[in-house]
Every structure is written in structure tokens, then in C-alpha cells.
C-alpha positions in Angstrom: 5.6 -15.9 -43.4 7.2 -18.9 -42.1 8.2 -19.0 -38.0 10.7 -21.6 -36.5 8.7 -23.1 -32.9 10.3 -25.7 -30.8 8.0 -28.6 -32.2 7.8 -27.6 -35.9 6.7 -23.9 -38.0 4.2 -21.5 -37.6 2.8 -20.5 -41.7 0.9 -17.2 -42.0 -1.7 -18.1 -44.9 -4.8 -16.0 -46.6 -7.2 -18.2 -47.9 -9.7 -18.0 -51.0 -12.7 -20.3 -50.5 -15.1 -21.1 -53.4 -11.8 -21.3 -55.8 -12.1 -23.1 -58.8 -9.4 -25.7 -57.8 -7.6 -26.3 -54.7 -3.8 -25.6 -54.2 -1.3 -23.4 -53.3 -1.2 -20.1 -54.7 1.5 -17.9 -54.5 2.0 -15.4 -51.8 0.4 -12.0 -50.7 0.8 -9.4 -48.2 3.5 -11.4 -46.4 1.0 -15.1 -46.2 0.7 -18.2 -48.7 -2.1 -17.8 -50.5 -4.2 -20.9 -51.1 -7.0 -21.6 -52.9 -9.8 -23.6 -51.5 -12.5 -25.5 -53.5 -15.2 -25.6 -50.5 -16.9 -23.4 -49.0 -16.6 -21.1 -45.6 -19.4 -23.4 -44.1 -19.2 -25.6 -41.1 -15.4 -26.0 -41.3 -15.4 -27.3 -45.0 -13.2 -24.7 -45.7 -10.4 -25.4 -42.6 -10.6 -29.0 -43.8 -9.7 -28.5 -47.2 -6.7 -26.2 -45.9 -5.4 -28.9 -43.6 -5.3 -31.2 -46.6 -3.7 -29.1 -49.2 -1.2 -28.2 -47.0 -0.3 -31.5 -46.1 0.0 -32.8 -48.9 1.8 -30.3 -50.2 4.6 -30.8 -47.7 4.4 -34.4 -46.7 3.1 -34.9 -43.6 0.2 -36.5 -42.1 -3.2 -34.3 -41.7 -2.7 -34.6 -37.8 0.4 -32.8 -38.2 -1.0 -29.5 -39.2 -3.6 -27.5 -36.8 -4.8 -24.2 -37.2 -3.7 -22.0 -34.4 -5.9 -18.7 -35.1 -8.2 -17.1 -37.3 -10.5 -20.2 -37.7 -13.6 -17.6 -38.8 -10.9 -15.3 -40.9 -9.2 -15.4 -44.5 -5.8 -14.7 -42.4 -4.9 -17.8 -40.5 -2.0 -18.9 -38.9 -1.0 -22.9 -39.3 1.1 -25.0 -37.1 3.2 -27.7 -38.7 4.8 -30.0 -36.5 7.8 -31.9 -37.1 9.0 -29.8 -39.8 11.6 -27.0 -40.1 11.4 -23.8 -41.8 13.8 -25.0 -44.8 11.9 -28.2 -45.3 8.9 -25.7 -45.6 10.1 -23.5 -47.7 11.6 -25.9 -50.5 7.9 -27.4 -50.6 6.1 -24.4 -51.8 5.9 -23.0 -55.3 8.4 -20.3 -55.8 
């Protein structure tokens, strides 16, 4: 779920638009799960997800890209300047 790269993590993550609140989730088939308020539509969606995670492990939005699956539920998130341990003790267990 969560892979060590030379400038920071790589998080696998399924994604639930149209949730009722926003937030991190849990896990499932190997990914965070997080729950998304907004919609698939025009990036609303990949926006939120930036945010929340983010937030949720204390770095700056332009910290956190996503590297694939832009159009899917199954993306893959870049973190930089973070380290899999820092990661880790910032998500719900």
C-alpha cells in the first residue's frame, strides 16, 4: 500500500466519490480507502483527494500529486518529503 521512492512515498488508494463526508476510510483490497464528498466531475473529485490527504499527514497540497489513474477509483498518490513510517503513523489504524 505504501512504497518508499527517493523523494518521498508512493500510496495506493480507492476512492468513493459522492460520500457523505470526506476522510480517510480504512483500507481495502491492499489501498486506503477514502471518502470523497465531491463529485467525479471535472477534477472535483482529485481535488478533494489532494486535500484530505494532506491534511491528514501534514504537508502542503503541492506535496501530493496523483501519479495514475486520474479517470479511475484506484489511484496511485505521490507524497514528497515524507517516509513510509511518517505515513503510516498518520492514518487511522
Amino acid at each position: 500500500m505504501i512504497e518508499s521512492t527517493a523523494d518521498g512515498v508512493v500510496i495506493a488508494v480507492r476512492v468513493v466519490p459522492r460520500a457523505g463526508r470526506s476522510g480517510i476510510a480504512g483500507t481495502r483490497g491492499g489501498a486506503l480507502l477514502v471518502r470523497l464528498n465531491a463529485p467525479p466531475v471535472e477534477g472535483a473529485a482529485n481535488d478533494e483527494l489532494i486535500e484530505v490527504i494532506a491534511d491528514t499527514l501534514g504537508v502542503p497540497r503541492r506535496a501530493v500529486t496523483i501519479v495514475s489513474g486520474e479517470r479511475s477509483r484506484s489511484k496511485r498518490v505521490r507524497v514528497a518529503g515524507v517516509d513510509a513510517d511518517h505515513v503510516a503513523s498518520r492514518l487511522p489504524h
